[in-house]
C-alpha positions, 0 to 999 in steps of 0.5 A, a space after each residue: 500500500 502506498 504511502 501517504 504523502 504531505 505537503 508542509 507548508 510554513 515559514 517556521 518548518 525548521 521549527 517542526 522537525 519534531 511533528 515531521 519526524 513523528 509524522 514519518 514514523 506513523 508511516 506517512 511522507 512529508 515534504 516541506 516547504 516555507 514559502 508559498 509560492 515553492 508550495 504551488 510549484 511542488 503541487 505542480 510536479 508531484 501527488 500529494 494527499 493533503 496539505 498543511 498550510 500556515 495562515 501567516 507566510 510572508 510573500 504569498 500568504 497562506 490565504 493566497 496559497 489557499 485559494 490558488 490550490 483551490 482553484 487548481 486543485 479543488 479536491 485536494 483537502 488543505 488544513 490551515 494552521 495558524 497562531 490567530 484566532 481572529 474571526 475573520 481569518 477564520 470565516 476567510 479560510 472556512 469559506 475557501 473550504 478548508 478541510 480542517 482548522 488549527 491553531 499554534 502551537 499544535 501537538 502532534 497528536 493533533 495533526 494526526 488526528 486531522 489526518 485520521 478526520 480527512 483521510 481515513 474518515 470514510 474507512 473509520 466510519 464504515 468499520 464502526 458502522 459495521 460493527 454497530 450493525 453487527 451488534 444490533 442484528 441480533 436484536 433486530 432477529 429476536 424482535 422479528 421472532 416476537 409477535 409484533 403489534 403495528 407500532 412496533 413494526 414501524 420501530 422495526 421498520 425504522 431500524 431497518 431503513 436507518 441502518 440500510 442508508 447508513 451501510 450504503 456507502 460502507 466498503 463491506 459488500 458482505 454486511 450489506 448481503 447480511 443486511 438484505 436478508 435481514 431486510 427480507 426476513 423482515 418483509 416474509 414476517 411482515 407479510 404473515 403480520 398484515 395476513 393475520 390483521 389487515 381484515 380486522 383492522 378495515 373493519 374496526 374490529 381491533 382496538 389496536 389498529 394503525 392509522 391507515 389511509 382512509 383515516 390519514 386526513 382525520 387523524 394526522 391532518 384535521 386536527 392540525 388546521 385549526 392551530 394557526 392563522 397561516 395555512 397549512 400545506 400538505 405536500 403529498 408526493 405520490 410514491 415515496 418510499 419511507 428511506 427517500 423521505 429520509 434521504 431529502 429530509 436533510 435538506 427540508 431540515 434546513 428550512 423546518 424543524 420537523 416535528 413528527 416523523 411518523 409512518 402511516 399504514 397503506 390500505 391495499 392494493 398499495 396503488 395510487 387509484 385506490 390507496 390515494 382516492 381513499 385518502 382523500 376521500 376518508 373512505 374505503 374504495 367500495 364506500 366511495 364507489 357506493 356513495 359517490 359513483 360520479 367520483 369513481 372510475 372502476 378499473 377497467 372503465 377508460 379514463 383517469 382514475 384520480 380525477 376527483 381527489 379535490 371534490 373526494 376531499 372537500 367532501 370529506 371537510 364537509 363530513 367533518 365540519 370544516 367549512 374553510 376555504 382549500 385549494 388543491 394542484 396537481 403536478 404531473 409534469 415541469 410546466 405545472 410544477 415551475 406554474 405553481 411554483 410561480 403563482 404560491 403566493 395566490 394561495 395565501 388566503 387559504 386555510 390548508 393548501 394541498 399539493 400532489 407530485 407526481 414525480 416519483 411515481 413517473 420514475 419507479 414506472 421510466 425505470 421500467 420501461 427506459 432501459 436508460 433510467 434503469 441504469 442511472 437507478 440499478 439499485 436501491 441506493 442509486 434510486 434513492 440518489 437518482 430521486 435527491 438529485 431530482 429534489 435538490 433542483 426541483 420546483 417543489 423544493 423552491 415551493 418548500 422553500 416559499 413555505 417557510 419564508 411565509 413561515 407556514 406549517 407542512 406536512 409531507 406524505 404520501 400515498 403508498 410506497 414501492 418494491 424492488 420485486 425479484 421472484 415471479 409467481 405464477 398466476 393465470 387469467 383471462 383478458 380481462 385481468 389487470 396488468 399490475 404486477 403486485 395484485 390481481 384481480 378477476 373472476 378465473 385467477 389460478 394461482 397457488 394460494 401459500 404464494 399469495 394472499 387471497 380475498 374472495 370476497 373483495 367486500 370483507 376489506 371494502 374493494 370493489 366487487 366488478 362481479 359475483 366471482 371476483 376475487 383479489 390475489 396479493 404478491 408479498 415481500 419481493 415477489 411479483 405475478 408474471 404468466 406461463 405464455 411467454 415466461 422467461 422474457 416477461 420474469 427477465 423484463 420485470 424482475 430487479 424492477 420498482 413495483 406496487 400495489 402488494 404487500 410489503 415494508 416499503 409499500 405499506 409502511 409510509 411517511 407522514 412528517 409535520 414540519 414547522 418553519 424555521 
């Protein structure tokens, strides 16, 4: 393994034999210098790591140096040392993006520090990461063994999410595997835990029950509407994974404090037409079809299923007794989304402002079918980067932004998350089948029922019955449906693919987040 290699740069380097011999003897090369200009010109014919620069060298100055090696060399880490402790010498080098900051007379335990902080960070980091994980992987399993109430699923569920983003950038491929197994046996648990409770939950037959999506408005939005004379904004962005929450959160954090971080349960199927319409509806989908027939579009009538979700939710106000002034936008595309953006301010008067964006759901289904898109998002961590980069430069973000200047209180959610599906199960039907890859449903559906889990009286979880026979079938875990005719090409085109509308962690257990503004 290479040594690495120092470039010292101070006036007094005579001085600092000590530090350099103890710097030498851990095992690193250093080369000196007193001057500036002699550093620049060193960078110039050799490869270096890191530099030592002192703030106060008489010719070029440090903070010339500085800036000089930044402009050539913007990713070289550069540690400024210096006898001042002047706040503007400080903000001069920080705001040059130094990597470290000291001040004379430094030890030598300090430069090594400073070393370990800038170059082997990465590495320190992902060993104690690991180990970290080691050790509660055995909590976690024994958790996983126990008969977990809904409450604590999201604990578990919470865990899980936090220790995937923290192992993504670790250099260890095999606690990474361990982890995806983990995660697995958790959805496989997870699975049997919705099977045994979903059905008593729809209909109030448990005291122990989760807020689920027909209630989400009740129980997390209502109750926030009257505690203050500024709207409320409920941004709602239709697929969004519980770990993307967490990924953009960062940067909302910049703007809100977040005073709830919560996750909701997704009624099924976890699709958009359904979970979505009962949201703001406060109904299940049966219920909105029975009592507001205008307002449903059955699945394989034509036309757009969530085309009523303003008139679904005004109703639902009124059921309520909220009789306030609300708007509603829907973004589907960039023109909308930079219009909205533009015009923000005209739904000041209002008391709740809700927002729908699209754009997630628009990538999970690109990823599909654009074989460039599922490169750019081979995996989890890379969908979720894909997603931040979107975030980071995207209307709603200045919307967000907007929000808290006018120091108004949010809620960000959403209405089902997605899957990474990787095992087929095979399922027959006619044509009249619906094309969703996580759940079926249909009047001649032939499949093997310990591979799914099966409702044949769509009314017991209050879904449509289009007929007599009419039967759903649910995918768990990573699974997903895929017919005999024509098999291998349809398992190949599917599978390593973000799917929804089944049963799993990622699609049911859902963020909802109050944020006050900063």
């Amino acid at each position: 393994m290479e040594k690495v290699r120092i470039l010292w740069a101070d006036d007094e380097i005579d001085m600092l034999k000590p530090h350099i011999i103890f710097l030498e003897h851990k095992g690193y090369e250093v080369a000196t210098t007193n001057n500036g200009d002699e550093a620049i010109d060193l960078l110039q014919n050799e490869v270096f790591d890191i530099v030592f620069l002192d703030e106060n060298m008489p010719g070029m100055s440090g903070i010339e140096t500085l800036e000089q090696i930044k402009k050539d060399y913007p990713n070289l880490p550069v540690v400024m040392i210096t006898k001042s402790e002047e706040e503007a010498i400080m903000e001069d080098a920080i705001g040059s993006k130094i990597a470290d900051y000291l001040i004379k007379p430094v030890k030598p335990n300090q430069i090594l520090l400073s070393l370990k902080r800038n170059l082997d960070n990465q590495k320190l980091v992902s060993e104690k990461t690991t180990m970290s994980y080691q050790q509660e992987f055995r909590q976690i399993g024994l958790e996983l063994s126990n008969q977990l109430n809904h409450t604590e699923w999201v604990e578990v569920y919470k865990k899980l999410v936090r220790w995937e983003l923290e192992l993504e950038q670790s250099q260890d491929n095999g606690i990474r595997q361990v982890l995806s197994m983990q995660q697995d046996e958790a959805n496989t648990v997870f699975s049997r835990f919705i099977e045994r409770n979903y059905v008593s939950w729809i209909n109030n037959k448990s005291q122990e029950k989760p807020v689920l999506s027909h209630t989400l408005i009740r129980d997390k939005i209502l109750p926030r509407i009257d505690g203050s004379d500024r709207p409320l904004f409920v941004i709602l962005i239709d697929n969004l994974r519980y770990d993307q929450w967490k990924a953009i959160q960062p940067l909302i954090e910049e703007y809100f404090r977040i005073e709830a971080d919560d996750i909701y349960y997704s009624i099924l199927p976890t699709t958009t037409q359904y979970a979505r319409n009962a949201l703001f509806a406060g109904l299940m989908p049966s219920e909105i079809r029975r009592k507001f027939p205008k307002y449903w579009v059955d699945e394989e009538d034509e036309g757009t299923k969530n085309q009523f979700e303003s008139e679904l939710l005004g109703e639902q106000l009124r059921r309520f007794g909220k009789d306030i002034r609300y708007s509603y936008n829907k973004v589907l595309n960039l023109n909308s989304g930079k219009k909205l953006a533009e015009n923000i301010s005209n739904l000041m008067s209002n008391k709740l402002n809700v927002i729908v964006y699209n754009f997630v759901d628009m990538l999970s289904h690109a990823r599909t079918e654009m074989e460039m898109i599922r490169e750019l998002a081979e995996d989890e961590a890379a969908y979720r980067s894909l997603m931040l980069s979107w975030f980071k430069h995207s209307s709603l973000f200045d919307i967000i932004k907007f929000i808290s200047q006018k120091k108004c209180d949010m809620i960000v959610t959403t209405d089902h998350g997605s899957v990474y599906v990787k095992d087929p199960v095979k399922i027959l039907g006619d044509r009249t089948v619906n094309t969703n890859l996580r759940y079926k449903y249909g009047k001649s559906l032939k499949y093997n029922s310990k591979e799914v889990f099966e409702i044949r009286d769509p009314e017991e979880i209050f879904l449509p019955r289009i007929n007599v026979s009419t039967a759903y079938v649910f995918t768990r875990a990573n699974d997903f449906f895929a017919y005999p005719n024509n098999y291998n090409h349809y398992v190949n085109y599917y599978r390593n693919t973000f799917q929804h509308g089944g049963i799993s962690m990622h699609e049911m257990l859902i963020p909802v987040a109050y944020l006050k503004a900063k």
